[in-house]
N, CA, C and O atoms as a Tinker XYZ file with bonds, in Angstrom:
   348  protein
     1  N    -58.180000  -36.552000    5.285000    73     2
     2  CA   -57.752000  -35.259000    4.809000    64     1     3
     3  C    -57.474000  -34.313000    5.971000    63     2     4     5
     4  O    -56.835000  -33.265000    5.891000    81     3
     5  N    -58.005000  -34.791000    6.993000    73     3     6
     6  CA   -58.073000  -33.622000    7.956000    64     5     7
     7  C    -56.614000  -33.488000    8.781000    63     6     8     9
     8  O    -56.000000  -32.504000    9.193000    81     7
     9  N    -56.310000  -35.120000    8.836000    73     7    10
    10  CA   -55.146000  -35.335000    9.285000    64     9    11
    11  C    -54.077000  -35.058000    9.048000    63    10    12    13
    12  O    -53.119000  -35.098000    9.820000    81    11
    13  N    -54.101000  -34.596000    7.462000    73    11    14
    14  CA   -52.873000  -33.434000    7.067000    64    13    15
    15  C    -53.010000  -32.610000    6.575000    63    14    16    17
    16  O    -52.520000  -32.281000    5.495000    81    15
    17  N    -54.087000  -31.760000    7.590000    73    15    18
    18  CA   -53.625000  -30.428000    7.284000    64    17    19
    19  C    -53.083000  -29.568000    8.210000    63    18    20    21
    20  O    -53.203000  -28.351000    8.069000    81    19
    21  N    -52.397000  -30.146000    9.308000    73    19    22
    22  CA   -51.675000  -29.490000   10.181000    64    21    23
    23  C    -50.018000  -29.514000    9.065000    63    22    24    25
    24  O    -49.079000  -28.728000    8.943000    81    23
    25  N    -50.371000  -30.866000    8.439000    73    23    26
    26  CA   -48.894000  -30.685000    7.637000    64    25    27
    27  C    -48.984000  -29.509000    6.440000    63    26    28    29
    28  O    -48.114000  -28.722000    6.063000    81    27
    29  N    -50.158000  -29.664000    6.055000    73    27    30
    30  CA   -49.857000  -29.035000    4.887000    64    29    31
    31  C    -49.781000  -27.371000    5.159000    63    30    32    33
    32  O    -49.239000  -26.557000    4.411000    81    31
    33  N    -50.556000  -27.052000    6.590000    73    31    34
    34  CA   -50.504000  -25.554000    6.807000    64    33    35
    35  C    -48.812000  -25.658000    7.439000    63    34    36    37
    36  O    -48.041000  -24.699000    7.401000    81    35
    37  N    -48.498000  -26.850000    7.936000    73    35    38
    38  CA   -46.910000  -26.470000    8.494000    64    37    39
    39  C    -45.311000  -26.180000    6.944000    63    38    40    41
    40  O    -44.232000  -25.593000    6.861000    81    39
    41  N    -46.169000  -27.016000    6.103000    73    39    42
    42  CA   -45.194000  -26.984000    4.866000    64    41    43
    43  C    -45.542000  -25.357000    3.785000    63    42    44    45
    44  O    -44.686000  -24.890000    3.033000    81    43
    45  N    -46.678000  -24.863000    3.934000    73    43    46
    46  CA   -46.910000  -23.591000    3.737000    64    45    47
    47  C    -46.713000  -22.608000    4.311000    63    46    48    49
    48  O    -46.792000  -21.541000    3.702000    81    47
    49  N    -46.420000  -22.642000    5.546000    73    47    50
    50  CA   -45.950000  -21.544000    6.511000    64    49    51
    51  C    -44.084000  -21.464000    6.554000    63    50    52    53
    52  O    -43.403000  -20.570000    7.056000    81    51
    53  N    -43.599000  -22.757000    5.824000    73    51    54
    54  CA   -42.329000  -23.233000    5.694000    64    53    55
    55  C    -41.775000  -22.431000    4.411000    63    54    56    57
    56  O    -40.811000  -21.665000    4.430000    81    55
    57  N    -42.684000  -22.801000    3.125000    73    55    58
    58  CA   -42.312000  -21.702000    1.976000    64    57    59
    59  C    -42.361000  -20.519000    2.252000    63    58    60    61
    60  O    -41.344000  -19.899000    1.943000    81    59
    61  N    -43.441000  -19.740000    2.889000    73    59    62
    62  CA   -43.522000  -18.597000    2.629000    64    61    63
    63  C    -42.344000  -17.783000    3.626000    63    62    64    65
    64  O    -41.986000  -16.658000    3.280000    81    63
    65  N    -41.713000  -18.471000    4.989000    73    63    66
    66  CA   -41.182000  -18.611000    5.145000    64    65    67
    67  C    -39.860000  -17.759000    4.676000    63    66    68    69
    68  O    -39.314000  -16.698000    4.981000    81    67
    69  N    -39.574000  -19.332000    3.339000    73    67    70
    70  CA   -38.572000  -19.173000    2.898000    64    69    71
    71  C    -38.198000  -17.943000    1.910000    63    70    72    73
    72  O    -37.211000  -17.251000    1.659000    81    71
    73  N    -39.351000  -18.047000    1.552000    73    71    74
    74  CA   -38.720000  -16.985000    0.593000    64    73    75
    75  C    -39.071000  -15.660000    0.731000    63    74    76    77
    76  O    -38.719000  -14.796000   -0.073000    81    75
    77  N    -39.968000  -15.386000    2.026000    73    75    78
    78  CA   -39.338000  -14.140000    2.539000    64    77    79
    79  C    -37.613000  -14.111000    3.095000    63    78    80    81
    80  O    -36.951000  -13.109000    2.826000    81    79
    81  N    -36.988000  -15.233000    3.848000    73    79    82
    82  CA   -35.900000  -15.299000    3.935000    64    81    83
    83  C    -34.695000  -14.414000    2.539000    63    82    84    85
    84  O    -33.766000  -13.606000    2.528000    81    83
    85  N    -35.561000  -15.296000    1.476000    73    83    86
    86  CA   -34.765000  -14.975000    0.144000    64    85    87
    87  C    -34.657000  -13.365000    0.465000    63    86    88    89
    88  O    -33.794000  -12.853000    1.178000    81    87
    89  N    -35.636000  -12.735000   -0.160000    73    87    90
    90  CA   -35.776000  -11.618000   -0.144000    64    89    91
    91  C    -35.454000  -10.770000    1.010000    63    90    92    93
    92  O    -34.703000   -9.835000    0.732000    81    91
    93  N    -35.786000  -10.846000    2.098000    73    91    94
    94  CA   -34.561000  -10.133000    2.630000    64    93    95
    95  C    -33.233000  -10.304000    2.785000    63    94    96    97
    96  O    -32.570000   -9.411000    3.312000    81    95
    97  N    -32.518000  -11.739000    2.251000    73    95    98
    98  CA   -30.898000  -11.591000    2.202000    64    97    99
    99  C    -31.066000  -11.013000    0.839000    63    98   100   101
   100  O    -29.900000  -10.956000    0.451000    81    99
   101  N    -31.804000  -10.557000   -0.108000    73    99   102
   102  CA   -31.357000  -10.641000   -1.126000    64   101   103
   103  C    -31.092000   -8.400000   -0.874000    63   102   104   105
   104  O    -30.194000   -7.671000   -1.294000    81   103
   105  N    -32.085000   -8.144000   -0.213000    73   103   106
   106  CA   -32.478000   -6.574000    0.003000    64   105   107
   107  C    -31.572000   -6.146000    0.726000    63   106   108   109
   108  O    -31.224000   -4.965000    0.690000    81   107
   109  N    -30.977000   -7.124000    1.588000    73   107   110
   110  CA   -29.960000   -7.037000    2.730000    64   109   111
   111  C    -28.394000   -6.367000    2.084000    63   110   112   113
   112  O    -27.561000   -5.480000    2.272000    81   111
   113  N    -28.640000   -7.196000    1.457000    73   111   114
   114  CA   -27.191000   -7.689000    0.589000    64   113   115
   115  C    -27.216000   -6.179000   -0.148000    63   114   116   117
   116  O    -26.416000   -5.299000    0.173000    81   115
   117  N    -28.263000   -5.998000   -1.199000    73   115   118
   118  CA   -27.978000   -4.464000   -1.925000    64   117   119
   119  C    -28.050000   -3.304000   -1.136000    63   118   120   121
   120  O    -27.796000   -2.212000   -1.645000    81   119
   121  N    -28.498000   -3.453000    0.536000    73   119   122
   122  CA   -28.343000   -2.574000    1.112000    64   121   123
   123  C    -27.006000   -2.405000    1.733000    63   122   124   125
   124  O    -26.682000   -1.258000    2.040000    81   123
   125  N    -26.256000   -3.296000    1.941000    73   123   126
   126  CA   -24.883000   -3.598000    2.246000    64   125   127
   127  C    -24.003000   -2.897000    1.447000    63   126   128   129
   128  O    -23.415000   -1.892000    1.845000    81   127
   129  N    -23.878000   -3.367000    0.341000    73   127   130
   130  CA   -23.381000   -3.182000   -1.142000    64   129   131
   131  C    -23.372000   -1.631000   -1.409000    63   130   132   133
   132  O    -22.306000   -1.075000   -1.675000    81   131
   133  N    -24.664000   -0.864000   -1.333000    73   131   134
   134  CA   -24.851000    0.321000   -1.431000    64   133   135
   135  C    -23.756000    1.178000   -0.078000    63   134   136   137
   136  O    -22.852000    1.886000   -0.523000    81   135
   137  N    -23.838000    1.113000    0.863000    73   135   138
   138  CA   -23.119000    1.596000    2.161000    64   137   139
   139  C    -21.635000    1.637000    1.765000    63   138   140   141
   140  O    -20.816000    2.544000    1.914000    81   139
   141  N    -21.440000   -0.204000    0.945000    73   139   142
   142  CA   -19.716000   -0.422000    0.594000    64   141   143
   143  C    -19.241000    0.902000   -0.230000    63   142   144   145
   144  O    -18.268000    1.645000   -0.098000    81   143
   145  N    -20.389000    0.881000   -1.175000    73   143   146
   146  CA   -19.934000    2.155000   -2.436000    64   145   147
   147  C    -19.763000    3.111000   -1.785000    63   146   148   149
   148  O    -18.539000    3.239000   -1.796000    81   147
   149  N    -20.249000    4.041000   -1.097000    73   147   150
   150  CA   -20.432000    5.496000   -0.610000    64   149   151
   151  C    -19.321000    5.059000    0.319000    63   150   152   153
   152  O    -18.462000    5.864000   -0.042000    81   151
   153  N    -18.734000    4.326000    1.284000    73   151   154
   154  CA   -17.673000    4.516000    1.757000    64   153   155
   155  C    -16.620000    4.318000    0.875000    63   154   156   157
   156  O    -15.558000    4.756000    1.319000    81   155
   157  N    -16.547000    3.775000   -0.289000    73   155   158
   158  CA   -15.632000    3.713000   -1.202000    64   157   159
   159  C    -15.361000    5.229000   -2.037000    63   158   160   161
   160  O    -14.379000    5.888000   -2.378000    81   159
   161  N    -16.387000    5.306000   -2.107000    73   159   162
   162  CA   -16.609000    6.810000   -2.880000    64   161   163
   163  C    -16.063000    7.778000   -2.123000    63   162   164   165
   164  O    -15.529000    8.758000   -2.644000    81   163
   165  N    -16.143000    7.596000   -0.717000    73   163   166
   166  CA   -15.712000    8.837000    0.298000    64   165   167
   167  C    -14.325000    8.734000    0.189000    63   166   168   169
   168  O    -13.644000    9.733000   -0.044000    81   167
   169  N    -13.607000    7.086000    0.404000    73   167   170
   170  CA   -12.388000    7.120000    0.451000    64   169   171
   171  C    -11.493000    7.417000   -0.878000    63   170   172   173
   172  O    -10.276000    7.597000   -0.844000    81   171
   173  N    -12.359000    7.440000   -2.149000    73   171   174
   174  CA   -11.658000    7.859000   -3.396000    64   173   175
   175  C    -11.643000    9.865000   -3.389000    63   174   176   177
   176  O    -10.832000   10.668000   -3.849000    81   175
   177  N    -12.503000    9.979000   -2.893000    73   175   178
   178  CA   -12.996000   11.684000   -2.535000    64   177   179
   179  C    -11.795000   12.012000   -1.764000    63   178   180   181
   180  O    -11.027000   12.871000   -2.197000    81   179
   181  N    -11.655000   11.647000   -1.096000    73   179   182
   182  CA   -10.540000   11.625000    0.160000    64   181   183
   183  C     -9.222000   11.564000   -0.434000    63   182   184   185
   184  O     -8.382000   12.460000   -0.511000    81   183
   185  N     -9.164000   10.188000   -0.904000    73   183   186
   186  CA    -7.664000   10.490000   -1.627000    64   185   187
   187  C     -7.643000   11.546000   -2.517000    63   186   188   189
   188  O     -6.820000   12.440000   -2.320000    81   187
   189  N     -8.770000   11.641000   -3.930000    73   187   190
   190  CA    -8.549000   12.760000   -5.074000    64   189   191
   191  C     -7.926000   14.353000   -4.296000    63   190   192   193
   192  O     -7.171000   15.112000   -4.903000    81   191
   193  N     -8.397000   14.594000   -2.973000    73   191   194
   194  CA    -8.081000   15.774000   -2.126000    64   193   195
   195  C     -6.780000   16.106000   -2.064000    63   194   196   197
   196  O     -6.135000   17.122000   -2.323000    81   195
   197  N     -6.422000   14.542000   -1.484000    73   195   198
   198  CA    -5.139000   14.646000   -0.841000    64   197   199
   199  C     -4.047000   14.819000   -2.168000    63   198   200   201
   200  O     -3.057000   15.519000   -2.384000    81   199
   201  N     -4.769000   13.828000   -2.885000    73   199   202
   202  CA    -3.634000   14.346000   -4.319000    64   201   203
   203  C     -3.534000   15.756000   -4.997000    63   202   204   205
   204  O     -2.672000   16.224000   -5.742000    81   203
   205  N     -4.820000   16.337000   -4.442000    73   203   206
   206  CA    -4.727000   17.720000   -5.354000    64   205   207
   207  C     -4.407000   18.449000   -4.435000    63   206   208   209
   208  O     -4.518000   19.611000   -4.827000    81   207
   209  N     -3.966000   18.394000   -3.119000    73   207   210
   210  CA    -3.323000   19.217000   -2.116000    64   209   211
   211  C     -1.540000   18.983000   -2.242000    63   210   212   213
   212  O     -0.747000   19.879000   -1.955000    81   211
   213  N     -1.159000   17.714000   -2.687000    73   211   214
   214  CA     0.070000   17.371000   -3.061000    64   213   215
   215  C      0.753000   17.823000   -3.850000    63   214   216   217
   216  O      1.909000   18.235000   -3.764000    81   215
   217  N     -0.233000   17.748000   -5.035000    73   215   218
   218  CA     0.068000   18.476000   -6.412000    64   217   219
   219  C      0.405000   20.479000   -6.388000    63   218   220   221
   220  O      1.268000   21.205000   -6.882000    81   219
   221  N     -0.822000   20.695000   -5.530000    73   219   222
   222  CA    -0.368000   22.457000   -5.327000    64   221   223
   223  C      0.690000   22.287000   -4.833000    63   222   224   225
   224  O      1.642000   22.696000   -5.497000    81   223
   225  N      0.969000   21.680000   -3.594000    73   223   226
   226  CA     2.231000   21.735000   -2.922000    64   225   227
   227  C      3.432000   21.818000   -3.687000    63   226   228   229
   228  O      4.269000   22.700000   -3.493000    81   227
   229  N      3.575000   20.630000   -4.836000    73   227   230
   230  CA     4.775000   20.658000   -5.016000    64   229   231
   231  C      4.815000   21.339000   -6.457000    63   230   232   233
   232  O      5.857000   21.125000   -7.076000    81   231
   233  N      3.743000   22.217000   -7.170000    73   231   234
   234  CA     3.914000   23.356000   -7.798000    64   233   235
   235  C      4.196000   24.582000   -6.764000    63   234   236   237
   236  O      4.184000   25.666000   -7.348000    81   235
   237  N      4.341000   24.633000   -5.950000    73   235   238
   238  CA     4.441000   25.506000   -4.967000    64   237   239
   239  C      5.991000   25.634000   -4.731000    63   238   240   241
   240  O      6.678000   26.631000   -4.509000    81   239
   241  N      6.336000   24.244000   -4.855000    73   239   242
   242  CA     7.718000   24.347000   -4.223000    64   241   243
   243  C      8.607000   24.081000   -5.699000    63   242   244   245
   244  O      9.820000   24.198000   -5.524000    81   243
   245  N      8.171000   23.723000   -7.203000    73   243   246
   246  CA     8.878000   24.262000   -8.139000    64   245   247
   247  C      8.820000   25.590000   -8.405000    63   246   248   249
   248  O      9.854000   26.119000   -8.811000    81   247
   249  N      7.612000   26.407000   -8.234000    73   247   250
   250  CA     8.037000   27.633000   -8.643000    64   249   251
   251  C      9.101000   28.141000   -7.602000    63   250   252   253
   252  O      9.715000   29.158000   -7.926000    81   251
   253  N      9.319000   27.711000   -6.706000    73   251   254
   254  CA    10.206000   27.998000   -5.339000    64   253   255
   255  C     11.552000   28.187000   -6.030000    63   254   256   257
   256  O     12.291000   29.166000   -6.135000    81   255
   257  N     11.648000   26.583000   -6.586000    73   255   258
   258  CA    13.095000   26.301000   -7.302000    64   257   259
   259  C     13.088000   27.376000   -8.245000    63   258   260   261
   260  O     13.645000   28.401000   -7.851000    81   259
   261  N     12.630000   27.395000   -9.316000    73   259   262
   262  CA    12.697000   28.065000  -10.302000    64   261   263
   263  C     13.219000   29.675000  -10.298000    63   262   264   265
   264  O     13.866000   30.228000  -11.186000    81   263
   265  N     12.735000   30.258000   -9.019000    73   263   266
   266  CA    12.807000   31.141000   -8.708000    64   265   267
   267  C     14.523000   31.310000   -8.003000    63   266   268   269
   268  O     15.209000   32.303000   -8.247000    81   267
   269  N     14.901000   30.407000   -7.315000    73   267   270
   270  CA    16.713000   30.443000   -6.904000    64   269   271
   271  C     16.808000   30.021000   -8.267000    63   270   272   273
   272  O     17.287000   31.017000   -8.808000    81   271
   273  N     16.660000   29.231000   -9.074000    73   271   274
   274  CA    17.325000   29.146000  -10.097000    64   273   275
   275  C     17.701000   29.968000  -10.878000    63   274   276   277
   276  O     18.755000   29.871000  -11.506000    81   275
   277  N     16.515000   31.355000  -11.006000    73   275   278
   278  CA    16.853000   32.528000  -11.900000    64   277   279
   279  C     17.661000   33.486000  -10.687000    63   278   280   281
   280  O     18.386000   34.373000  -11.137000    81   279
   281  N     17.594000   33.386000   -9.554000    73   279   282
   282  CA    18.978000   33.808000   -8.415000    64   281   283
   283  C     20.196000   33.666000   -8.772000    63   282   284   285
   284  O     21.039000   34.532000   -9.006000    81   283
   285  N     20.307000   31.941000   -8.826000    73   283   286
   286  CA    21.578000   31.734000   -9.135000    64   285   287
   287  C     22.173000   31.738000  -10.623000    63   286   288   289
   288  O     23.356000   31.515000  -10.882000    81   287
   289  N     21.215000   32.012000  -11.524000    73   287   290
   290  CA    21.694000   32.170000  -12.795000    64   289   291
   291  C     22.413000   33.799000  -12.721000    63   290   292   293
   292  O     23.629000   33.990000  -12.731000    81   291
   293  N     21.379000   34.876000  -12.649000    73   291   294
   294  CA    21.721000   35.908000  -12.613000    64   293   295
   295  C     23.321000   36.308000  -11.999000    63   294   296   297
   296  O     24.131000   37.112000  -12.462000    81   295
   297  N     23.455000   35.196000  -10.474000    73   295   298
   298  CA    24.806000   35.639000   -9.787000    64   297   299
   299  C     25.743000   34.972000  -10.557000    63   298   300   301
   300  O     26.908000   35.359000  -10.472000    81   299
   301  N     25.512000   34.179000  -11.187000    73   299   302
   302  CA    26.678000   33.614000  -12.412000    64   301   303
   303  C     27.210000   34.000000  -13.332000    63   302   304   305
   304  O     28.335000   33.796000  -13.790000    81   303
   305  N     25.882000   34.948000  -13.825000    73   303   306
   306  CA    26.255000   36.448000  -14.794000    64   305   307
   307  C     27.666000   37.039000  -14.499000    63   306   308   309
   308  O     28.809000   37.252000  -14.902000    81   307
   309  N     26.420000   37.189000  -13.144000    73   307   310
   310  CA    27.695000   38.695000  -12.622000    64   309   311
   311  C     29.200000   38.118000  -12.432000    63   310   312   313
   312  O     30.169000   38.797000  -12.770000    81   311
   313  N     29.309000   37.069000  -11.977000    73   311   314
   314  CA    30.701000   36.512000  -11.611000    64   313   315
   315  C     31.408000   35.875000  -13.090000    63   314   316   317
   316  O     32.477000   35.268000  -13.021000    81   315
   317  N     30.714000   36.073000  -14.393000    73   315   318
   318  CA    31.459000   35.583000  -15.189000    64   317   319
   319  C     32.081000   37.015000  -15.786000    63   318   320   321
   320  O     33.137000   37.119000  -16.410000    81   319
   321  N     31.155000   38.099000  -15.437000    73   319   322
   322  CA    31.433000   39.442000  -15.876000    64   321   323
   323  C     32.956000   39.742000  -15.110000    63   322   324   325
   324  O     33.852000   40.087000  -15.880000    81   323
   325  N     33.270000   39.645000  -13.800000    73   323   326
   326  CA    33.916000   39.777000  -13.003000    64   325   327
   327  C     35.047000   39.388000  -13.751000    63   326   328   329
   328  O     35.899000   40.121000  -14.254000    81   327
   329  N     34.955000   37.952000  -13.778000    73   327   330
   330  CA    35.727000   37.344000  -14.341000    64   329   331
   331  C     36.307000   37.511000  -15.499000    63   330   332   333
   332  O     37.413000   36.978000  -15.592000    81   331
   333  N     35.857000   38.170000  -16.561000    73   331   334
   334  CA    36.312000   38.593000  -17.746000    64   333   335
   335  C     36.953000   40.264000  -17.416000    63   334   336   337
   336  O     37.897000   40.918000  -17.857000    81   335
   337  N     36.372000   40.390000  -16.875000    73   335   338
   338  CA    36.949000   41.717000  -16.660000    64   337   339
   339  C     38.478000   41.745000  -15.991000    63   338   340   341
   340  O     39.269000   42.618000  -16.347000    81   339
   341  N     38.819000   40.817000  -15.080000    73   339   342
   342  CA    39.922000   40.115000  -14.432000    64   341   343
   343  C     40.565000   39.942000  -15.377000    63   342   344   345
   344  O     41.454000   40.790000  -15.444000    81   343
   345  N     40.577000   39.068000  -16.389000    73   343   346
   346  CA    41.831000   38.459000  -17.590000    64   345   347
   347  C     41.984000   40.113000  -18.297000    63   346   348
   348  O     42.761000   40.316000  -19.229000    81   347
């Protein structure tokens, strides 16, 4: 008996071992995983910005239009007035 218990303390020091191994790839891994999200999250944060900086922008630049548009409506007025007044 005596003669294996160098094995049997070597095959017990082998499990426990192992499955501390487990457990930290396993802790590893959701700590990984967790880091992936929050940089994912930053880069969705990031884009939602950029889209809602896009979006003012280019309400910015329809009311722009809108605004020559009631320009050039108004000068169309006047030049159809012109114009009738001519015939």
């Amino acid at each position: 008996m005596a003669e294996h218990a160098n094995t049997f303390l070597l095959l017990t020091i082998l499990g426990l071992v192992t499955i501390l191994l487990i457990f930290g790839m396993k802790y590893f891994s959701v700590g990984r995983q967790a880091r992936m999200r929050l940089a994912n999250e930053g880069a969705y944060r990031e884009l939602a910005e950029r889209g809602a900086a896009a979006q003012a922008a280019g309400a910015t630049s329809i009311a722009a239009i809108q605004a020559d548009l009631v320009e050039v409506k108004t000068k169309l007025v006047a030049i159809e007035k012109v114009l009738r007044e001519v015939e």
